[in-house]
Every structure is written in C-alpha cells, then in structure tokens.
C-alpha positions, -999 to 999 in steps of 0.1 A, spaced: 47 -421 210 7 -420 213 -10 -394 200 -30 -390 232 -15 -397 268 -38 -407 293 -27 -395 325 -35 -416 360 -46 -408 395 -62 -425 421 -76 -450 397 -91 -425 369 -71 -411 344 -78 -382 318 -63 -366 290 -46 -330 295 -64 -304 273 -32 -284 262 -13 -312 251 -47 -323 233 -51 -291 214 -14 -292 201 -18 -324 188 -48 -318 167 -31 -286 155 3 -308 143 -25 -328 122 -48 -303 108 -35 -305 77 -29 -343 69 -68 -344 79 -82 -319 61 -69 -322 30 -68 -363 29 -94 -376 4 -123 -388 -4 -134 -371 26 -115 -350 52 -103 -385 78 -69 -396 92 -58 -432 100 -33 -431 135 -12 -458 151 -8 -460 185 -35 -430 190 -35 -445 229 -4 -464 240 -7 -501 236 1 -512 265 -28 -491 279 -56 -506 257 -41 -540 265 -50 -538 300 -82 -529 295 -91 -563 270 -106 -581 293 -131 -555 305 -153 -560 270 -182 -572 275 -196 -611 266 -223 -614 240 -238 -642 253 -276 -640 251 -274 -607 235 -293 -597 199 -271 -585 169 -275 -569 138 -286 -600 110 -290 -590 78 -280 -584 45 -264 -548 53 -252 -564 85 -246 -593 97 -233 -608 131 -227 -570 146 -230 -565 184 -232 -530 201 -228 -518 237 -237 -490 255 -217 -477 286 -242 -494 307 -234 -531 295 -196 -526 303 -185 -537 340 -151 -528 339 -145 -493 354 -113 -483 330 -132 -491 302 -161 -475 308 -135 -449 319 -122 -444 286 -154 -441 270 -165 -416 289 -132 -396 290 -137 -398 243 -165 -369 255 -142 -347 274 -129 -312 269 -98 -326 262 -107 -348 234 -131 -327 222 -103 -301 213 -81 -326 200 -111 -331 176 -115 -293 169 -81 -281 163 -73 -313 139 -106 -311 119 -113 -275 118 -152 -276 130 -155 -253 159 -183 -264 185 -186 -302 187 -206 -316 205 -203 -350 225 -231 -376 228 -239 -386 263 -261 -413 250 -238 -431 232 -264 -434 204 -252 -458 177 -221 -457 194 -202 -474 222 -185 -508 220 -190 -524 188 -180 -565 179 -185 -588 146 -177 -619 150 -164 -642 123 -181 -640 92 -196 -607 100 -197 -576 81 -212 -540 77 -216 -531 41 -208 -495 28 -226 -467 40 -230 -432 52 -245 -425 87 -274 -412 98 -269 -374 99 -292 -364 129 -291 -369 167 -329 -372 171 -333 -364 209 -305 -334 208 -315 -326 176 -282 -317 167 -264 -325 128 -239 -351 131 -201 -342 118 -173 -367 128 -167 -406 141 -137 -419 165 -130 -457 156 -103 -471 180 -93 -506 176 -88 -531 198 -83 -562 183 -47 -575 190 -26 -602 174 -46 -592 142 -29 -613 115 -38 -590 76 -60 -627 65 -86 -624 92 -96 -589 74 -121 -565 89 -107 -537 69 -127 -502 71 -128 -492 35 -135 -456 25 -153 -446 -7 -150 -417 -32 -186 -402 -39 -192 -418 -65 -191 -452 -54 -169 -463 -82 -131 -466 -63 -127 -477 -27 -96 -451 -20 -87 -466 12 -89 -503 33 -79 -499 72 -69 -530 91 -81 -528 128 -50 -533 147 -48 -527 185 -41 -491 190 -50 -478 158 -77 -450 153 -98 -432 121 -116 -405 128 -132 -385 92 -162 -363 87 -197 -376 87 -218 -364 54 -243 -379 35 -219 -388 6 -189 -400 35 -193 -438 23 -172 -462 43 -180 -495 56 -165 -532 64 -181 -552 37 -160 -579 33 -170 -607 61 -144 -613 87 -122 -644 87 -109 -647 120 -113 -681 138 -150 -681 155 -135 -678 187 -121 -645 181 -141 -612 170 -136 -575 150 -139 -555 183 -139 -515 185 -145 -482 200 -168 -456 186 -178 -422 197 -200 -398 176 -194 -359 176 -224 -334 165 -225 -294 157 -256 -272 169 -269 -246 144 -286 -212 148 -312 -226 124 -315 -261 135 -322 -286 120 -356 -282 101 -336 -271 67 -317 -307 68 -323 -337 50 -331 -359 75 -308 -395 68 -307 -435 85 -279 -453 79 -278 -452 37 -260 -484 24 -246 -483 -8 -236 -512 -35 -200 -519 -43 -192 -524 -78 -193 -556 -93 -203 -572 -58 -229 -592 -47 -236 -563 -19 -274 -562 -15 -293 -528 -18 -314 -518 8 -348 -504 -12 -362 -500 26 -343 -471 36 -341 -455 -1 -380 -457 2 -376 -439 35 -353 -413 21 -377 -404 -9 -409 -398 15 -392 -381 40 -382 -356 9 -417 -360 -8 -442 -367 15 -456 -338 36 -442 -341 73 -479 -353 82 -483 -378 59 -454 -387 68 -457 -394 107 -486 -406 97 -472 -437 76 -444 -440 106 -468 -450 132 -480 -476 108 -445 -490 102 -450 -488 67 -419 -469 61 -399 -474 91 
C-alpha cells in the first residue's frame, strides 16, 4: 500500500490529514536515526497507478534553457506555471498542504514547516541523457521569505527504469570520503532527508538512458521560521563538493562566494554583488 492516499472528488483530490499524521509517526524512527543525515527512501509513497496517469501532463523542453555546466549539465526545471495539466499541477500544489505538511512533521520531528509557494528551486525537474548534478548541499535560505531551509520531497517518476540507465541520488557522509547510499529513481519512489550545510547528496554520475527518454522528478522544499531570523545564519548557494578519486570539477566560484559573505562586511559585500564580481 502507498504511504499517502490521495483521495478524489469532482476532479481534485487531497490527502486526509489524520491518516497523514499517523503515517509520519509509524516512520519517525527509521528517519531520524538513518544516516549520514536524518532521510528515508519509500516505494510506492503515491500509488502507481496514480502517478502513471499523470505522465503525460510533464511538460516538453523544447525551446527551453537548462542548467550546462560542469556542476550541472543538461538539467531542466519547471515551475507550476509551465505545467498544463490540471492533476499535475494538482499534485504539486497539494505537496504544500496541511496534510502533507504533517506527514513531514510527525516523521521528521521539526515542528513548524513551512511550505514554499514559489516553488523556488523546486517544481518539476528533468535530465536528459548524459546529464548530471554533482554532489552538493543546498542553499540554506529562502531569500524572499527569509525563512532557513530544513527538508526536500524527491518523487520519481520515471517508469520502466531499467538499473543501467542510472540516475542514482547518492548521499554522502560529512566528510566526503564514503557515498553511504545510491537511490534509483523508480516510478513511485520518494526520499525526503534534512537539508544542512554538510547534507551532501547529488546525481553525479551522467545518465544513460536512450536520448529519447529523461531522469524526471518532483521536488518540493520545506523551511522553519525563527524568533531570531535569520541574520545569525550563514548564508549558503548551492555548495558542490568533489567525489573522491573523480574527475568531479570544483566549483572555486561559489567557495569564493562563501568566504566573502563570511569575511567581507555586509556592505562591501552588496557592494561587489551589484558588480557581479562574486555572484
């Protein structure tokens, strides 16, 4: 059985908020104890059948940018905006709800999340063959709600997804030294773990499906407010990392970014922004 039901009327469906709750509760403890990093892998999180059906709502890529370079090649993103289908979008939206919000709660333990009703970073994601997103952790802060990032929702959608075409999500211990997990992205299946700056994960190996196929996905971000905001945080982009005897590239951009936002006063700072000479 799914972990989450959704439940249909009159062309919308939702989830229902009890049975939600009782299902993060029943996995409370496999997620927060898992390692490197609290995170749980499920199959058949929403029924397959259901995410089947709604295939053929994702939106085409033609004549739309991507993500090209060394960190990430070949990636596509989509906001609720770009997808026509009204179940799909459906869905989407229904990943902010009450209901899955307390799904989230009760299974991860962080009281207060907070959905993102701009999608930012998130949405509909796609690589297509030969594509990749090397290891990472996110960026920490929502800028325009100013609120601290804590957890992602992955759902896959990629059916008939044979182990050689890869895509894997692979998680890493803090260290960088051991990948401690590799996730196929199977139709159905889901990964949702904590968001800190040591949380390193990624799909850096390219993906080898045929070119007329793509990795496709779901991802929602969930944030925390604080009485003290944000000002005492380090503020983080996306930090990519370098596998072990790899031929991963470093990005000295961002780790340049990283070390004036620490060192630089705050004017300076904005300053060297609005030149672009950091950014």
């Amino acid at each position: 059985m799914a972990t989450l039901q959704p439940i249909e009327r009159d062309g919308y469906f939702h989830f229902d908020e009890a049975d939600c709750t009782a299902a993060g509760e029943a996995l409370a403890a496999q997620y927060q104890d898992a390692q490197p990093f609290p995170h749980i892998a499920l199959d058949d999180f929403l029924p397959v059948d259901f995410l089947r059906g709604l295939l053929g709502e994702f939106p085409d890529s033609a004549g739309k940018t991507y993500f090209d370079r060394d960190q990430e090649r070949f990636k596509f993103s989509y906001g609720p905006n770009e997808i026509a289908g009204a179940r799909l979008r459906g869905l989407l939206m229904e990943l902010n709800s009450p209901a899955v919000l307390n799904f989230l709660e009760a299974m991860t333990g962080i009281d207060g999340l907070i959905a993102d009703p701009f999608f930012s970073g998130g949405g509909l994601h796609e690589t297509k063959s030969g594509g990749h997103l090397s290891v990472h952790a996110d960026f920490n802060i929502h800028k325009s709600m100013r609120l601290e990032r804590r957890l992602n929702l992955l759902i896959y959608l990629n059916d008939d997804w044979p182990e050689d075409y890869g895509g894997h999500l692979e998680l890493w211990d803090q260290k960088m030294e051991h990948c401690r997990e590799r996730i196929a992205p199977v139709l159905g299946r889901a990964v949702v773990f904590n968001t800190a700056l040591d949380s390193y994960h990624g799909q850096p190996d390219p993906v080898r499906c045929p070119p007329e196929r793509s990795r496709r996905s779901i991802a929602t971000y969930y944030y925390t407010a604080s009485a003290d905001g944000i000002a005492a945080l380090p503020q983080r982009t996306t930090a990519f990392r370098v596998r072990p005897a790899s031929n991963d590239k470093s990005d000295r951009k961002f780790a340049l970014d990283h070390f004036m936002r620490d060192w630089v006063p705050p004017k300076l700072y904005r300053y060297a922004a609005k030149l672009n000479r950091f950014k």
